[in-house]
N, CA, C and O atoms as a Maestro MAE file, in Angstrom:
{
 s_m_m2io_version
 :::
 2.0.0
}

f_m_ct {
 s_m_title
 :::
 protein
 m_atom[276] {
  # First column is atom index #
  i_m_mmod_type
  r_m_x_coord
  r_m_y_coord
  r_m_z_coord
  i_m_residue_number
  s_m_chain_name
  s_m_pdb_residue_name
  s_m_pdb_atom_name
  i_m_atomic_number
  :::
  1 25 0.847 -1.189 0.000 1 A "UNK " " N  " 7
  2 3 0.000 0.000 0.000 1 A "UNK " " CA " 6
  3 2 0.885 1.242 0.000 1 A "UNK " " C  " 6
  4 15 1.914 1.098 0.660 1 A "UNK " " O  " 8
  5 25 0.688 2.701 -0.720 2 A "UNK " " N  " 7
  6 3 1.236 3.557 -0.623 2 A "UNK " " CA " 6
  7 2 0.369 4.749 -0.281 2 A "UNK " " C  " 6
  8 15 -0.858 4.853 -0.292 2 A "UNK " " O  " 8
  9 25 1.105 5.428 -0.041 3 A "UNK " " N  " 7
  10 3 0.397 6.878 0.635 3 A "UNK " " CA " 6
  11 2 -0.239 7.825 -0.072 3 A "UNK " " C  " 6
  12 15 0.557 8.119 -0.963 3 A "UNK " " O  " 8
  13 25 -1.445 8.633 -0.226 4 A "UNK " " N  " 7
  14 3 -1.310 9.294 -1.547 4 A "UNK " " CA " 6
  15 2 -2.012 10.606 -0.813 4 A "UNK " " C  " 6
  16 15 -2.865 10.402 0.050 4 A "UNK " " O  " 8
  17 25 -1.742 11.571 -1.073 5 A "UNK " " N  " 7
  18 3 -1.636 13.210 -0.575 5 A "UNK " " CA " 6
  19 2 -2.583 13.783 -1.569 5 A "UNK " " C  " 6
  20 15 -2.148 13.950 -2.709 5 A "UNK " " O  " 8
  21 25 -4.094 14.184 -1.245 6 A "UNK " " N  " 7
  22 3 -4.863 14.884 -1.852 6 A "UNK " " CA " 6
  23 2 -5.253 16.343 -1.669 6 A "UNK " " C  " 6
  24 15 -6.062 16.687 -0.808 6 A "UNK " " O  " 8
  25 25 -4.605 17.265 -2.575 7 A "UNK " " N  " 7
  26 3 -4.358 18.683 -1.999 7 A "UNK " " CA " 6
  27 2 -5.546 19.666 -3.215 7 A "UNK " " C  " 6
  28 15 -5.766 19.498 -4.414 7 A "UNK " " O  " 8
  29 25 -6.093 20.677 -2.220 8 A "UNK " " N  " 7
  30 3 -7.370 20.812 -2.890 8 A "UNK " " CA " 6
  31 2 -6.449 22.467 -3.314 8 A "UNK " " C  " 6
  32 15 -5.809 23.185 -2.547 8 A "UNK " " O  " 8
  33 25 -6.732 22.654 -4.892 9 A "UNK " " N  " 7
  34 3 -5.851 23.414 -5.766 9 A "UNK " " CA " 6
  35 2 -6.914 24.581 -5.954 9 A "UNK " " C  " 6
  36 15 -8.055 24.151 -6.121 9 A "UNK " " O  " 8
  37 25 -6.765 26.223 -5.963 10 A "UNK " " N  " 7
  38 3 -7.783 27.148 -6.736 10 A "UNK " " CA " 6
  39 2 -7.144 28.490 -6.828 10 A "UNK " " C  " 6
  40 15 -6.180 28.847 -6.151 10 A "UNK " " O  " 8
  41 25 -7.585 28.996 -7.464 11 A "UNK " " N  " 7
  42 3 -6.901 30.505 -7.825 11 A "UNK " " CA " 6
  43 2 -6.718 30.971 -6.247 11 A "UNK " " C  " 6
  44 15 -5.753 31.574 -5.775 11 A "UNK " " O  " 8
  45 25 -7.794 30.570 -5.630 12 A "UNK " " N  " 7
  46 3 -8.164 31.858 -4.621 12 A "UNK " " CA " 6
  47 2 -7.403 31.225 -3.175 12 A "UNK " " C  " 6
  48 15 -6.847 31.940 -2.342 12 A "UNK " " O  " 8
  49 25 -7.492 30.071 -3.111 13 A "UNK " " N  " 7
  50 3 -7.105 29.075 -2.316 13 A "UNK " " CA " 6
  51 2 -6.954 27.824 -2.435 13 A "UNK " " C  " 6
  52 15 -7.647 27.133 -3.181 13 A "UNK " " O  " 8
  53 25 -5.433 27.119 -1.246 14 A "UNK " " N  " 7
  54 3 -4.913 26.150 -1.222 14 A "UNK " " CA " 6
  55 2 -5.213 25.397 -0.273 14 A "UNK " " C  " 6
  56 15 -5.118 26.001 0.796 14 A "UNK " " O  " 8
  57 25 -5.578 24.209 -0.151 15 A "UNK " " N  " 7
  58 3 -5.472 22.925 1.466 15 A "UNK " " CA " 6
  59 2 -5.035 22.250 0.738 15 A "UNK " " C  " 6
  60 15 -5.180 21.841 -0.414 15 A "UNK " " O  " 8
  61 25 -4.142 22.117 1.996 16 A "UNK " " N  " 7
  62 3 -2.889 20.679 1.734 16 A "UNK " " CA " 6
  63 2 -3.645 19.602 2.341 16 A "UNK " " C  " 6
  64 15 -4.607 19.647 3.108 16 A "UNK " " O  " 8
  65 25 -3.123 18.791 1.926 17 A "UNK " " N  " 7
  66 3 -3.629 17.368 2.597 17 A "UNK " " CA " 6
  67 2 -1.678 16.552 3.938 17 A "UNK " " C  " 6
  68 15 -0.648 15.880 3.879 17 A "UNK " " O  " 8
  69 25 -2.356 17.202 4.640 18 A "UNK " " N  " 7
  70 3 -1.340 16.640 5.602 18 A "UNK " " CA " 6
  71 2 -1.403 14.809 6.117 18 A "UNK " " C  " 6
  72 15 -0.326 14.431 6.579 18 A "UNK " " O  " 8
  73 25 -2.461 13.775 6.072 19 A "UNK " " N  " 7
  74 3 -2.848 13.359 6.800 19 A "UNK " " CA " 6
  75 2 -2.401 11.933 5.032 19 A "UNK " " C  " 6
  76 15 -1.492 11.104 4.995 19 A "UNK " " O  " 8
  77 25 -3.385 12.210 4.001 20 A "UNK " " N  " 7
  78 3 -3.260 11.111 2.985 20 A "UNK " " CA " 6
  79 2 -3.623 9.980 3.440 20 A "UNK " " C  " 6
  80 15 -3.582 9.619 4.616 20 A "UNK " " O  " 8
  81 25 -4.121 9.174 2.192 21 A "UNK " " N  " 7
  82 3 -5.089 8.146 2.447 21 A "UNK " " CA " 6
  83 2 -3.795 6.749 1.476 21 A "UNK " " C  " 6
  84 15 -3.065 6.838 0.488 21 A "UNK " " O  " 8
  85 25 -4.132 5.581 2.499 22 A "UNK " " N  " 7
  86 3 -3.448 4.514 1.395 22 A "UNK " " CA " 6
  87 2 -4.502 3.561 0.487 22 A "UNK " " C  " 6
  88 15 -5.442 2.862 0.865 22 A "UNK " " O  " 8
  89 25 -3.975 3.811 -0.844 23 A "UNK " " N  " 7
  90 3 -4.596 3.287 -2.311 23 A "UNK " " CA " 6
  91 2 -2.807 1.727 -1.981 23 A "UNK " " C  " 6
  92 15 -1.705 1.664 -1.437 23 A "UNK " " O  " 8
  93 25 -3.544 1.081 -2.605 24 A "UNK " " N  " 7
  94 3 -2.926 0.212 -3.715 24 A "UNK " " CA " 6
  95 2 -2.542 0.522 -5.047 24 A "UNK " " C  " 6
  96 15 -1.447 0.054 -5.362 24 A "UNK " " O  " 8
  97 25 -2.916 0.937 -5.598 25 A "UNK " " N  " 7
  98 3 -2.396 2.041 -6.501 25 A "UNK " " CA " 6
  99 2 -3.149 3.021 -6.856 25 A "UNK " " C  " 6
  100 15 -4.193 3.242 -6.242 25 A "UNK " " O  " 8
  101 25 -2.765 3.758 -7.879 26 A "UNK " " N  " 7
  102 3 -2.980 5.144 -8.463 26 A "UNK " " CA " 6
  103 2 -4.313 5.202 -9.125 26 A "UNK " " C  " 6
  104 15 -5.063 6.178 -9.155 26 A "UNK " " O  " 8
  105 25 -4.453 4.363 -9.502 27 A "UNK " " N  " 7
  106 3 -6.195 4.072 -9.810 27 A "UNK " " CA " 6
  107 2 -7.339 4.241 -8.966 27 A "UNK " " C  " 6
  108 15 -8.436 4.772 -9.143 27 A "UNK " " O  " 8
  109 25 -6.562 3.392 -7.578 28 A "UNK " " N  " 7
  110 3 -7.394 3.753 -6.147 28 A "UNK " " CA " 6
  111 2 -7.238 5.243 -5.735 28 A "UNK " " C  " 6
  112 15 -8.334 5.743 -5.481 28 A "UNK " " O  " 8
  113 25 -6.446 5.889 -5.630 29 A "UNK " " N  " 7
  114 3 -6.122 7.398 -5.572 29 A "UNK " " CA " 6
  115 2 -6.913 8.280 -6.236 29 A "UNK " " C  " 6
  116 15 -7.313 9.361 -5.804 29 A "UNK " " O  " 8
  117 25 -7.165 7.715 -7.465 30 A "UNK " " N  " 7
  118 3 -7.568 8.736 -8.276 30 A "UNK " " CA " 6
  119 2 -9.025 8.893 -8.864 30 A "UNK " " C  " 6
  120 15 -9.555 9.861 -9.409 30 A "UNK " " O  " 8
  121 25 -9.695 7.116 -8.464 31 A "UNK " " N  " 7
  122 3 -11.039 7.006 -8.341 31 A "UNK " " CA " 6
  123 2 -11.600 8.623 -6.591 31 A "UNK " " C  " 6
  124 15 -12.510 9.451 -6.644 31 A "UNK " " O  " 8
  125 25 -10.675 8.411 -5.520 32 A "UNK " " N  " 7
  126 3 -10.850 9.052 -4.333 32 A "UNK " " CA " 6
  127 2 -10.570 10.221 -4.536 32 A "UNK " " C  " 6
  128 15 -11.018 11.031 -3.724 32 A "UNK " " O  " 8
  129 25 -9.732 10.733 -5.687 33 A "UNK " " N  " 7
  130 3 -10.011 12.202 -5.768 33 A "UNK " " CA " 6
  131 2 -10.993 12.758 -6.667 33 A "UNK " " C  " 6
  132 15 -11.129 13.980 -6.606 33 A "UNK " " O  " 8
  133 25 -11.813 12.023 -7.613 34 A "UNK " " N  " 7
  134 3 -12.509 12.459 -8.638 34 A "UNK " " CA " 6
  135 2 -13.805 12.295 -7.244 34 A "UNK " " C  " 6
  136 15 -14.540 13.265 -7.059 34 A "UNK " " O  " 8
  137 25 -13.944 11.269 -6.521 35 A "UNK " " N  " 7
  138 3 -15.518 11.327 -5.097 35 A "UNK " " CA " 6
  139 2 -15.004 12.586 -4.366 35 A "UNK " " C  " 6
  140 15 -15.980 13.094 -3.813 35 A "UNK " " O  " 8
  141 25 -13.793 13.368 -4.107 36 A "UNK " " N  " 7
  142 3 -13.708 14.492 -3.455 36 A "UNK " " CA " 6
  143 2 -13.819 15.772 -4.530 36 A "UNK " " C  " 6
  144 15 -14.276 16.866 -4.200 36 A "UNK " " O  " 8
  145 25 -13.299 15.438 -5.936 37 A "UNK " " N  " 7
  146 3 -13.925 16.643 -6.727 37 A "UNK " " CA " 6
  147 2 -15.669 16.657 -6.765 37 A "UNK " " C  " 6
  148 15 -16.484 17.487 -6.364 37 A "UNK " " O  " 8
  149 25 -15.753 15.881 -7.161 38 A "UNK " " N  " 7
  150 3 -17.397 15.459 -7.273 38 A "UNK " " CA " 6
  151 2 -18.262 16.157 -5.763 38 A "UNK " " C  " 6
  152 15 -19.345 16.732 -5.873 38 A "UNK " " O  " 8
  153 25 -17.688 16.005 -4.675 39 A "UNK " " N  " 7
  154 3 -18.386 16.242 -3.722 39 A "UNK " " CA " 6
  155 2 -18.057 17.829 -3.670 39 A "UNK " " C  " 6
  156 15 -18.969 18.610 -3.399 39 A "UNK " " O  " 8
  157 25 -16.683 18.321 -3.945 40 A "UNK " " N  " 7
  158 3 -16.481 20.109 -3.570 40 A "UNK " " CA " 6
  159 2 -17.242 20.856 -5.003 40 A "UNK " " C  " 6
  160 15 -17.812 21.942 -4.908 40 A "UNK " " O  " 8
  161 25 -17.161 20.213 -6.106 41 A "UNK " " N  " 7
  162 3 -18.358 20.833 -7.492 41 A "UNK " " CA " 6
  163 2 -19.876 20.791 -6.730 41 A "UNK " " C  " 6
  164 15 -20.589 21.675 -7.205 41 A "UNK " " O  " 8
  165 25 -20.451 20.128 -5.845 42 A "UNK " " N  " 7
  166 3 -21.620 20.192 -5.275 42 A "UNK " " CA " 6
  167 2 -21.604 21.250 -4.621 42 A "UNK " " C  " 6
  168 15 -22.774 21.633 -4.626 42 A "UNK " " O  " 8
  169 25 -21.082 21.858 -4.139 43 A "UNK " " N  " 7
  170 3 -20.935 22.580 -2.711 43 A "UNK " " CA " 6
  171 2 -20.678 23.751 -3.452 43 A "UNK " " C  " 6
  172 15 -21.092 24.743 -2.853 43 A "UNK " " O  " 8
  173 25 -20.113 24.015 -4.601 44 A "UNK " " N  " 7
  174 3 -20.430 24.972 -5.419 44 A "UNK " " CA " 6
  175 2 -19.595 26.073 -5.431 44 A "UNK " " C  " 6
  176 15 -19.568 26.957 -6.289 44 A "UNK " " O  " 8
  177 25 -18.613 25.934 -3.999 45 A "UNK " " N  " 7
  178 3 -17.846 27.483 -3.985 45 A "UNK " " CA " 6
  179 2 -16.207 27.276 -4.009 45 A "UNK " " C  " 6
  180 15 -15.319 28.102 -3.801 45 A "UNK " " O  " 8
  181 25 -16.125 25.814 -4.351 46 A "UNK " " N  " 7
  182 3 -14.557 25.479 -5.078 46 A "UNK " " CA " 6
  183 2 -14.703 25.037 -6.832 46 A "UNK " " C  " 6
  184 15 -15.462 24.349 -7.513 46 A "UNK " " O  " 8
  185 25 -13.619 25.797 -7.026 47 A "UNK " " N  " 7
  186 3 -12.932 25.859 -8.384 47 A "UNK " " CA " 6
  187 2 -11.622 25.516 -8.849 47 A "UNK " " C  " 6
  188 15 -10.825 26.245 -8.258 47 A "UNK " " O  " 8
  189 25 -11.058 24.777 -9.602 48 A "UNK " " N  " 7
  190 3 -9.780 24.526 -9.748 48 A "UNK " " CA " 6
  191 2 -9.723 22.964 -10.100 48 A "UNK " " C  " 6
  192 15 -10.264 22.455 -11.082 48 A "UNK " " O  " 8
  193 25 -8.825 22.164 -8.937 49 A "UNK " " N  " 7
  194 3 -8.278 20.824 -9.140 49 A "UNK " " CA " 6
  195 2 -8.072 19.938 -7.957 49 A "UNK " " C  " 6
  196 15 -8.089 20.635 -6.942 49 A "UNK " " O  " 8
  197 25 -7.897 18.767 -7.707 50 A "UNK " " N  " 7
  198 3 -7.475 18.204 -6.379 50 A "UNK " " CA " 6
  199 2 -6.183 17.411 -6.941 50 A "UNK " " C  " 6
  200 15 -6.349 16.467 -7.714 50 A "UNK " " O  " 8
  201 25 -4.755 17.860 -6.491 51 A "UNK " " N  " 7
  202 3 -3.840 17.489 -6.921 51 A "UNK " " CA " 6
  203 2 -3.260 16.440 -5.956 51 A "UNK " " C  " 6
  204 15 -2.937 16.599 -4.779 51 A "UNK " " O  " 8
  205 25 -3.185 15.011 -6.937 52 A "UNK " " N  " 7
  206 3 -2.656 13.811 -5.943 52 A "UNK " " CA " 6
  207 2 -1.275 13.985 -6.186 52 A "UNK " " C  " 6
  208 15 -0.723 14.281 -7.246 52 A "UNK " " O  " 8
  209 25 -0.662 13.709 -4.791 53 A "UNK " " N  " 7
  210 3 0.508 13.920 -4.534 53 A "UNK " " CA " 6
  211 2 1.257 12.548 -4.126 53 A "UNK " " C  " 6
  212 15 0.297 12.147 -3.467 53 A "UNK " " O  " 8
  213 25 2.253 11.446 -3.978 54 A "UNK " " N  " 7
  214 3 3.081 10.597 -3.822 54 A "UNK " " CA " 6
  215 2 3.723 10.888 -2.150 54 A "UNK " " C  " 6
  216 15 3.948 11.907 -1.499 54 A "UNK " " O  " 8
  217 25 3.811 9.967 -1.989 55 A "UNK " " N  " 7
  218 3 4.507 9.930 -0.394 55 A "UNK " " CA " 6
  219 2 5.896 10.926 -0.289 55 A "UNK " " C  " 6
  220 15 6.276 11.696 0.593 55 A "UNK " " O  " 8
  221 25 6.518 10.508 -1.726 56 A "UNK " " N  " 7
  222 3 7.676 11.880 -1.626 56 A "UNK " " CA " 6
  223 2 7.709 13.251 -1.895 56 A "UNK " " C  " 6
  224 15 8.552 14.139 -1.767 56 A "UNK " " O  " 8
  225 25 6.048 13.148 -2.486 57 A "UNK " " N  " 7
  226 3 5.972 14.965 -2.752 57 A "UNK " " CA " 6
  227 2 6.155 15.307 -4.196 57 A "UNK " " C  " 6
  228 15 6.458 16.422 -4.619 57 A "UNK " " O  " 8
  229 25 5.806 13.561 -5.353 58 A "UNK " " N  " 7
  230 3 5.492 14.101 -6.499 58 A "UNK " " CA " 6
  231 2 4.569 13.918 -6.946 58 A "UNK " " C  " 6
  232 15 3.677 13.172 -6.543 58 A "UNK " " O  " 8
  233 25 4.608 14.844 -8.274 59 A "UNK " " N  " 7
  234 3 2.757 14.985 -8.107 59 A "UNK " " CA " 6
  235 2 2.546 14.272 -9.306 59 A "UNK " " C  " 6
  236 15 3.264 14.255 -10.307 59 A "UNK " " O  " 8
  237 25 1.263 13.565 -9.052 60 A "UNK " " N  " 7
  238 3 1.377 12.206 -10.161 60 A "UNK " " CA " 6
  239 2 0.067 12.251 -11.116 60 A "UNK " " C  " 6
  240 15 -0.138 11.598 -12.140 60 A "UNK " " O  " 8
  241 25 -1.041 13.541 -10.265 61 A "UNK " " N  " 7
  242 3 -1.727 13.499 -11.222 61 A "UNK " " CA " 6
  243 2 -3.634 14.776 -11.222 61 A "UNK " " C  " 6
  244 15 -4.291 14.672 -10.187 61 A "UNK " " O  " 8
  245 25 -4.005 15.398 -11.932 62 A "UNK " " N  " 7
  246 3 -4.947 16.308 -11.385 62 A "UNK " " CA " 6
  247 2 -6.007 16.073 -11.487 62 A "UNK " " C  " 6
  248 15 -6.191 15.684 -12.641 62 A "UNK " " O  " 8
  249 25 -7.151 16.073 -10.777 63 A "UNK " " N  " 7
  250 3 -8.364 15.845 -10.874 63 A "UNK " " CA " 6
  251 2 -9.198 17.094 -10.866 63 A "UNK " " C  " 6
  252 15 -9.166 17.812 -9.866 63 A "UNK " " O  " 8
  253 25 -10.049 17.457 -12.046 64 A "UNK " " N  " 7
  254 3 -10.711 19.034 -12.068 64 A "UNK " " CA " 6
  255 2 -11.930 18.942 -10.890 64 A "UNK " " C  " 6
  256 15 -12.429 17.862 -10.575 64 A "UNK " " O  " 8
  257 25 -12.221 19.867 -10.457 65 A "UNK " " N  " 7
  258 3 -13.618 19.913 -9.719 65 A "UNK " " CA " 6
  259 2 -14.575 20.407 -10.519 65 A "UNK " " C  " 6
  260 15 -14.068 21.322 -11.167 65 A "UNK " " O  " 8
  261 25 -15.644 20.269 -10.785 66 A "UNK " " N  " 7
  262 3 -16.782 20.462 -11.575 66 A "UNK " " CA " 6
  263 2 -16.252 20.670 -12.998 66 A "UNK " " C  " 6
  264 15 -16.786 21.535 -13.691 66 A "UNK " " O  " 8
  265 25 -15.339 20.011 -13.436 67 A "UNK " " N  " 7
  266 3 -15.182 20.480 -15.333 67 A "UNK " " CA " 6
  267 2 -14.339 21.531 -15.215 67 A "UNK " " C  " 6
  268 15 -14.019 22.021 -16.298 67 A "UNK " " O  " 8
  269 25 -13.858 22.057 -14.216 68 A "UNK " " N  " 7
  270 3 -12.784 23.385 -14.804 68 A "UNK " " CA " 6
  271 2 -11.685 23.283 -13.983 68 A "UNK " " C  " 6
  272 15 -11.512 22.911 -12.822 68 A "UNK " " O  " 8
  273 25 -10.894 23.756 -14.979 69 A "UNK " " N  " 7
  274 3 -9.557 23.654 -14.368 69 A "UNK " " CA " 6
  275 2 -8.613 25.010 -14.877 69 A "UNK " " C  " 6
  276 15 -7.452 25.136 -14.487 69 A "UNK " " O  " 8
  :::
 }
 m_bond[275] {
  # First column is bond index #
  i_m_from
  i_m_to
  i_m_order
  :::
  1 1 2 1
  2 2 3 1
  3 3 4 2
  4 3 5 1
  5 5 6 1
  6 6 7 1
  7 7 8 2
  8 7 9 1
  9 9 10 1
  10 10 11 1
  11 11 12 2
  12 11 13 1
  13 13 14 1
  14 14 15 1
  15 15 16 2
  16 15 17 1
  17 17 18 1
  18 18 19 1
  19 19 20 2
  20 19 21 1
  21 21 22 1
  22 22 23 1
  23 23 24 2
  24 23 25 1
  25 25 26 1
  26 26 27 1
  27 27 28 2
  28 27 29 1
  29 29 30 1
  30 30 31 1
  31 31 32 2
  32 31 33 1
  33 33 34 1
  34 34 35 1
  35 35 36 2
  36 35 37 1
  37 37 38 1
  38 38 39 1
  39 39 40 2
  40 39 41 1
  41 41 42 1
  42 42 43 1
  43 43 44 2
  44 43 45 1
  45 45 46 1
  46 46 47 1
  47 47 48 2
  48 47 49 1
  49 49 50 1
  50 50 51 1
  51 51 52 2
  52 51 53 1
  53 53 54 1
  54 54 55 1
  55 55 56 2
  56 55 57 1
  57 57 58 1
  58 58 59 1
  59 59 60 2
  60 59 61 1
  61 61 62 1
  62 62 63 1
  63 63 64 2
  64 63 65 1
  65 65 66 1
  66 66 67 1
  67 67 68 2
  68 67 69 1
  69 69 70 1
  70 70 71 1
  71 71 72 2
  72 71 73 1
  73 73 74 1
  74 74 75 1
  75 75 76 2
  76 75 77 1
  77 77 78 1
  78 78 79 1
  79 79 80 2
  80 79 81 1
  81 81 82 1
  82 82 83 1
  83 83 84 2
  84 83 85 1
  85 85 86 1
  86 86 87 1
  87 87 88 2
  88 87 89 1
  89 89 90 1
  90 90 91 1
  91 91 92 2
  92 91 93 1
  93 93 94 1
  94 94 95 1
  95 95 96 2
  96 95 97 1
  97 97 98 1
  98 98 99 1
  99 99 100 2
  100 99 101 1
  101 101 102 1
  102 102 103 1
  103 103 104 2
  104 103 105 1
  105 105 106 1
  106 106 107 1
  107 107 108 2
  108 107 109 1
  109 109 110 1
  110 110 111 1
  111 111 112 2
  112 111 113 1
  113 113 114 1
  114 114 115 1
  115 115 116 2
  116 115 117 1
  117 117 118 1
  118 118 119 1
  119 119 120 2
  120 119 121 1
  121 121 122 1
  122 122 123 1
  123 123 124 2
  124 123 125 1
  125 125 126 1
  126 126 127 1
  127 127 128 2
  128 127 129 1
  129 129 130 1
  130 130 131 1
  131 131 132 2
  132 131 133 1
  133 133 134 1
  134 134 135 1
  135 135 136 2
  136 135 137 1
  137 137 138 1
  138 138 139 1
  139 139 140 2
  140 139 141 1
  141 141 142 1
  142 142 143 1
  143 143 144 2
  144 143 145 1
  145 145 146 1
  146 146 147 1
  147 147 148 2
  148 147 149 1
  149 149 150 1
  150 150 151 1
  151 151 152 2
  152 151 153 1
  153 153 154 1
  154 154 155 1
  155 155 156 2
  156 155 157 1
  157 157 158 1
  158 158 159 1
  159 159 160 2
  160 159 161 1
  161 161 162 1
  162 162 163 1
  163 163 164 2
  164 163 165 1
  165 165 166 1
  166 166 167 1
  167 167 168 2
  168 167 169 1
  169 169 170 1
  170 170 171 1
  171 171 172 2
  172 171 173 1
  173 173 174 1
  174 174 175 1
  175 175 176 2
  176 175 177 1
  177 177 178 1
  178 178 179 1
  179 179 180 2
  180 179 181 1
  181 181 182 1
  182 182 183 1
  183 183 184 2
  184 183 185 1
  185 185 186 1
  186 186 187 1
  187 187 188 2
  188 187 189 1
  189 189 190 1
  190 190 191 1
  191 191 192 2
  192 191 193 1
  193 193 194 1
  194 194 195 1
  195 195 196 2
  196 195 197 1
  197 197 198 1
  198 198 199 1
  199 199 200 2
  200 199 201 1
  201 201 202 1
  202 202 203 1
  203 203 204 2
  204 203 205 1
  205 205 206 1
  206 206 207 1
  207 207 208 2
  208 207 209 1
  209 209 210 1
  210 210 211 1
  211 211 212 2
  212 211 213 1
  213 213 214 1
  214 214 215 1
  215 215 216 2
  216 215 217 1
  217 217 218 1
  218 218 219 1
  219 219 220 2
  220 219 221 1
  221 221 222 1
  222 222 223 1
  223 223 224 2
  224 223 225 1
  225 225 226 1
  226 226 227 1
  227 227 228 2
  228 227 229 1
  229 229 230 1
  230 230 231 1
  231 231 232 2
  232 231 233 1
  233 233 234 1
  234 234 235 1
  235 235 236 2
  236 235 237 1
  237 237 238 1
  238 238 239 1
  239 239 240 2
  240 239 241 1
  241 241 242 1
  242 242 243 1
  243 243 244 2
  244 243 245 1
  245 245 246 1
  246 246 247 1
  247 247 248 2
  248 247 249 1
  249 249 250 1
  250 250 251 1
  251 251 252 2
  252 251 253 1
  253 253 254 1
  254 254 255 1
  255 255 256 2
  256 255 257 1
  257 257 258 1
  258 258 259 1
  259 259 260 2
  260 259 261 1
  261 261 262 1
  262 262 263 1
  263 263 264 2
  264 263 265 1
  265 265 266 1
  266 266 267 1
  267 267 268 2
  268 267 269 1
  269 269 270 1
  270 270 271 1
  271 271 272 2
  272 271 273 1
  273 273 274 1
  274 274 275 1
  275 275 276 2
  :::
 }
}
């Protein structure tokens, strides 16, 4: 299992993800950031990306929130 760092990306504002969730792989990661874009496009007042991050701090891949990026 590896660690994967989901950091919520926007013009206006940044949250880091200090804490990260373990996937088996990057597929599992990235199914869990498209259910956290999906859930902040509901909520209506984030814009941008949720950028998965690697246990060492590289970034492996972006997920848009509601279609825009």
């Amino acid at each position: 299992m590896a660690r994967y760092f989901f950091h919520v990306v926007s013009h206006s504002r940044e949250y880091a993800d200090a804490r990260g969730q373990e996937f088996s792989d990057l597929m599992g990661a990235k199914a869990y950031a498209a259910r956290i874009a999906c859930e902040l496009a509901q909520e209506g007042s984030y814009e941008g990306s949720i950028c998965i991050e690697d246990e060492h701090g590289n970034e492996l891949d972006h997920v848009s929130i509601g279609g825009r990026h």
